[in-house]
C-alpha positions in Angstrom: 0.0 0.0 0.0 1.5 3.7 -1.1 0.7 6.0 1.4 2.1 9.4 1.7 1.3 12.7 4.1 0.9 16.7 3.7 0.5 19.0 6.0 -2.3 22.4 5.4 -2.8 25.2 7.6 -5.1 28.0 6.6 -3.9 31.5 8.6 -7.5 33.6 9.2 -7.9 36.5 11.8 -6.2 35.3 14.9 -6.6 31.3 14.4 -4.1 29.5 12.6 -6.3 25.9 11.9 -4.0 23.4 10.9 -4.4 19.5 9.8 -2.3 16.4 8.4 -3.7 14.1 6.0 -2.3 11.1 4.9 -3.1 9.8 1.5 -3.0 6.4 0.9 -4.9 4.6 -2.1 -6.4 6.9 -3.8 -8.3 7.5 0.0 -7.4 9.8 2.7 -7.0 9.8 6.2 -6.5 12.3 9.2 -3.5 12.4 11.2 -4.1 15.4 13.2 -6.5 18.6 13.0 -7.0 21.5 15.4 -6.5 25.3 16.0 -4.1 28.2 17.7 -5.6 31.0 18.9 -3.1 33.9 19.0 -3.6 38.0 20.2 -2.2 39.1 16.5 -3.9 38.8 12.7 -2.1 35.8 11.6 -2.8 36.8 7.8 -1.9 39.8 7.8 1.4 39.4 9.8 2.8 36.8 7.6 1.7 38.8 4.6 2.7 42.1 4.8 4.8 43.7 7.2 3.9 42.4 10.2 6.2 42.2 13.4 9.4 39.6 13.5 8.5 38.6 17.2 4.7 37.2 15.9 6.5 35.7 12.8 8.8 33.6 15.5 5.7 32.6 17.8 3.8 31.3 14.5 6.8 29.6 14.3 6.9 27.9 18.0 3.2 27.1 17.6 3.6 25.0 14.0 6.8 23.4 15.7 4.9 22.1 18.7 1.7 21.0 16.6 3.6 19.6 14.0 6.3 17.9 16.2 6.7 14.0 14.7 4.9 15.2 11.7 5.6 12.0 8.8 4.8 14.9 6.4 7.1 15.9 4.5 5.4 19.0 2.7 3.3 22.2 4.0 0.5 23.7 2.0 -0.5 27.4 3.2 -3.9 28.1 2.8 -4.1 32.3 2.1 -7.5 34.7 1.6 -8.2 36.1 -1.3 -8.6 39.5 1.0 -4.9 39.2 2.1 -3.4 38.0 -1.4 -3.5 38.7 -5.1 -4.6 36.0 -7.7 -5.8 35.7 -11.4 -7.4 33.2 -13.8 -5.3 33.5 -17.7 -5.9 31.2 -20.6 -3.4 30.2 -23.0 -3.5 28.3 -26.1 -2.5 24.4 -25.9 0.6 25.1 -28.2 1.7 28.4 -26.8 5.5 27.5 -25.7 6.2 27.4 -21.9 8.4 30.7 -22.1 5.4 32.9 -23.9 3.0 31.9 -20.4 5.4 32.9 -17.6 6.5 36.0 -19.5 2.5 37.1 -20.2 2.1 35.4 -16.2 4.3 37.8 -14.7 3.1 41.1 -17.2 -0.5 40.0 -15.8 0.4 39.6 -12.4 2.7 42.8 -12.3 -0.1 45.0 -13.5 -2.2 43.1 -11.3 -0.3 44.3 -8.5 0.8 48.0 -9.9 4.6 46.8 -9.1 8.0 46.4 -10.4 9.4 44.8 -8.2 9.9 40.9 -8.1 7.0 38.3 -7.9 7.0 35.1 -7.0 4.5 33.0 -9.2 2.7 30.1 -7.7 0.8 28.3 -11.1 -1.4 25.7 -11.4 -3.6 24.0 -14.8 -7.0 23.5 -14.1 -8.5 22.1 -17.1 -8.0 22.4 -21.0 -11.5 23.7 -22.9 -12.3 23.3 -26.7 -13.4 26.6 -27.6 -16.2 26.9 -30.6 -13.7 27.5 -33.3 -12.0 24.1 -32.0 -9.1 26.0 -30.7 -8.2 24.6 -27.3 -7.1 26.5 -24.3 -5.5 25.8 -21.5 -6.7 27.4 -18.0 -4.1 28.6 -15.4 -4.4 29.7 -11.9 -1.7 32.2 -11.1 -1.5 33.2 -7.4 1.1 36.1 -7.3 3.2 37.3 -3.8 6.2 39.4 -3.5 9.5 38.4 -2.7 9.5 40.1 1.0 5.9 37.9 1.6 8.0 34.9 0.7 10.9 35.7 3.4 8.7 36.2 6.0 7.2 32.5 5.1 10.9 30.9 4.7 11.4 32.7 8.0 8.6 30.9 9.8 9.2 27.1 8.0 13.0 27.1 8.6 13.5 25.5 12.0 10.0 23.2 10.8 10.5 19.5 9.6 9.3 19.9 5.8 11.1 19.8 2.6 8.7 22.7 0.9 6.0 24.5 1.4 3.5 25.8 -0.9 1.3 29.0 -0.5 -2.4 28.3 -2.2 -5.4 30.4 -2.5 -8.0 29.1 0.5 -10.5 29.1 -2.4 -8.3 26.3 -4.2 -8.4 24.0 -1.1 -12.2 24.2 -0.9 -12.1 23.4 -4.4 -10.0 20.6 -4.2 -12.5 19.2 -1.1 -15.6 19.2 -3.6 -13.9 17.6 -6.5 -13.2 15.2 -4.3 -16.6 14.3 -2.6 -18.2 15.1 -6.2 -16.0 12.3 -7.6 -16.8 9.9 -4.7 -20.8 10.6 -5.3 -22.5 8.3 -7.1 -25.7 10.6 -7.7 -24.7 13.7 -9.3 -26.8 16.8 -9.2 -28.6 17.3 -12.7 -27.1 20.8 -13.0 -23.4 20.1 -13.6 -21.9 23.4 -11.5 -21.4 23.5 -7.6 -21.1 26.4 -5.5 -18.8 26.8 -2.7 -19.8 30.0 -0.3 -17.2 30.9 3.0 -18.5 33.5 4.6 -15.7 35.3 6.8 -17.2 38.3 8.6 -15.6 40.7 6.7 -15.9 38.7 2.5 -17.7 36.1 1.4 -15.6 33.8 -0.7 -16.8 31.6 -3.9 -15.8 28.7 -5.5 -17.4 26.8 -8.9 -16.4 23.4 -9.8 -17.6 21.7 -12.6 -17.8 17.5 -12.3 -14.6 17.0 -10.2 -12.5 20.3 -12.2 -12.4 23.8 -10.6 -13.4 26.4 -12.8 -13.3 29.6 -10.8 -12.8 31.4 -7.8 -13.8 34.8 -6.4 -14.5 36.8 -3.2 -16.9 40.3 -2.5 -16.5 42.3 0.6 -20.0 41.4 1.8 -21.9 43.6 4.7 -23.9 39.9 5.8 -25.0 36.6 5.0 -27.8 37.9 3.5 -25.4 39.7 0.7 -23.8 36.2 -0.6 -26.8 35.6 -2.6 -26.4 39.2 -4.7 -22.8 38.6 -5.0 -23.0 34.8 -5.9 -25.6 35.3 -9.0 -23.2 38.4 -10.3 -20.1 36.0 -10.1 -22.1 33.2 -12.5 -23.3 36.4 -14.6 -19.5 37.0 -15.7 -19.7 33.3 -17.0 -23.1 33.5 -18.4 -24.5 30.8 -16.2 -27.7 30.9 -14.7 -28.6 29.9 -10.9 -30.2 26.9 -12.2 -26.6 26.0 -13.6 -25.6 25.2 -10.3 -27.0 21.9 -8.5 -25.6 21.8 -4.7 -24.5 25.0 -2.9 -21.9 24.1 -0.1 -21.3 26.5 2.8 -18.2 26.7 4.6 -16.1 29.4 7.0 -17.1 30.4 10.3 -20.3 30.6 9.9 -22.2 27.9 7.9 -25.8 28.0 9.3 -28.4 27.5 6.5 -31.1 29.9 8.3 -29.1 32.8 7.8 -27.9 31.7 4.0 -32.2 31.7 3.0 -31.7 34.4 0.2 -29.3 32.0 -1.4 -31.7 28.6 -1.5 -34.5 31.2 -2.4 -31.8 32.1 -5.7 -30.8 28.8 -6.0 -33.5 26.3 -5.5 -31.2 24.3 -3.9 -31.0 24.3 0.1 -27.1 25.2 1.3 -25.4 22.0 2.9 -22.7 23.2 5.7 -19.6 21.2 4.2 -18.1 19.0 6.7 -14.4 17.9 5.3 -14.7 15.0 7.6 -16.0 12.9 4.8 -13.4 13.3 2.6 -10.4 12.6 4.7 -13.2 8.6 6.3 -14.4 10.2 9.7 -17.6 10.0 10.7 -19.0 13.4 10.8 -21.1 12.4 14.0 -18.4 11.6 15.9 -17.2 15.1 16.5 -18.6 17.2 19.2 -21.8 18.7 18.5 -20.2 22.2 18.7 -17.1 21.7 16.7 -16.7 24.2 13.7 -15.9 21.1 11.1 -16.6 24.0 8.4 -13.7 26.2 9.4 -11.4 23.6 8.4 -12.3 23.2 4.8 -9.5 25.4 3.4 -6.5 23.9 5.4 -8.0 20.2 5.1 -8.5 21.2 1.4 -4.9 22.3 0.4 -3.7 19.4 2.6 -5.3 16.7 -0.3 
């Protein structure tokens, strides 16, 4: 049996949530999950230019949680509200070279800088276009040099090869793929929607039968504003609410009462996404008041 491990954490507010998965036969299994609570934004501080003493006690904290870790990389789950990130499509032939140079043109304007970037890049899915050209759809998640240090800082004395900073919105997506895959009835619409809702955004995530397709995040006043921003989001892609079959909820807040607007929009009640089943534990046999929804970014970049 091949097994191997990773390590996610997902850095929000003042919690760092954190979680090993091993993944072993095409399955995967938990190895540890919890939180640190901290008097400092996590984010923020280990994004921009936040103070060396909090960068050393993010440090201590992932060296005592992580301590016997058989992982051997770390995945960073980061907010859209803290980080910069872009979807580019590129024709199937264009030459390796001709991507990263228009990458880093996209991602410096992006950014209004000229100083260095560091390009994290990911292929989500090639598409045959009308005219039978083909594309190919990157992700391109785009951080400064100085963001980077601060990062190398924290993981230096920590027991991991590499570590690798993701969008939180690509960890969710990678949860539903995977429990869309694993279901044997599908939803007749062929999109799902992913909604975290984080106090301060509202972040959103389409997949498309097991392939993510897009994400995006709105500074949202409430709960109640997720369904406005959520049919706007589609409207760019010239879907239609009824394109999308399941609506999962996720962040720190995933009650369905206050989410009505969006099964009103939808058709489709919201389901509170609970990573347990994707890494084989039984959802009831966590404590009744255990936020299982928080975790689906850092369980998400973990797979």
């Amino acid at each position: 049996m091949e097994s191997n491990a990773r390590a996610g954490i997902d850095l929000f507010g003042t919690a760092l949530r954190y979680a090993e998965v091993e993944q072993y036969n095409g399955r995967y299994r938990l190895l540890r999950l919890g939180s640190c609570d901290f008097d400092f934004d996590v984010g923020r501080d280990a994004l921009r230019t936040g103070e060396a003493h909090h960068l050393d006690t993010l440090a201590d904290a992932l060296r005592d949680v992580f301590e016997g870790t058989v992982a051997t990389e770390m995945h960073v789950a980061l907010h859209p509200p803290e980080c910069h990130a872009f979807f580019v499509p590129f024709d199937a032939e264009a030459p390796e070279p001709v991507r990263l140079k228009r990458m880093r043109q996209e991602a410096s304007l992006l950014l209004d800088t000229t100083e260095t970037l560091r390009l994290t890049t990911d292929v989500l899915r090639t598409e045959t276009l009308p005219d039978g050209q083909r594309v190919e759809w990157y992700h391109v998640l785009a951080l400064g040099e100085p963001v980077h240090a601060r990062f190398d800082r924290i993981f230096e004395a920590l027991p991991f090869s590499e570590y690798r900073l993701q969008l939180s919105v690509q960890g969710v997506a990678n949860a539903i793929n995977f429990v869309e895959r694993r279901t044997e009835e599908q939803a007749e619409a062929p999109f799902t929607l992913g909604v975290g809702w984080y106090g301060t955004h509202a972040e959103f995530t389409l997949c498309r039968k097991g392939q993510w397709h897009f994400g995006h995040y709105a500074e949202a006043g409430s709960p109640a504003d997720c369904a406005y921003f959520a049919v706007a989001f589609l409207d760019r892609f010239r879907l239609r609410p009824a394109d999308v079959g399941r609506v999962f909820l996720y962040g720190g807040q995933a009650d369905p009462a206050d989410f009505a607007l969006l099964q009103n929009v939808f058709k489709t009640k919201p389901e509170p996404f609970n990573p347990m089943q994707v890494v084989d534990l039984d959802p009831n046999s966590l404590a009744a008041n255990f936020d299982a929804e928080s975790y689906v970014p850092c369980i998400g970049v973990a797979l």
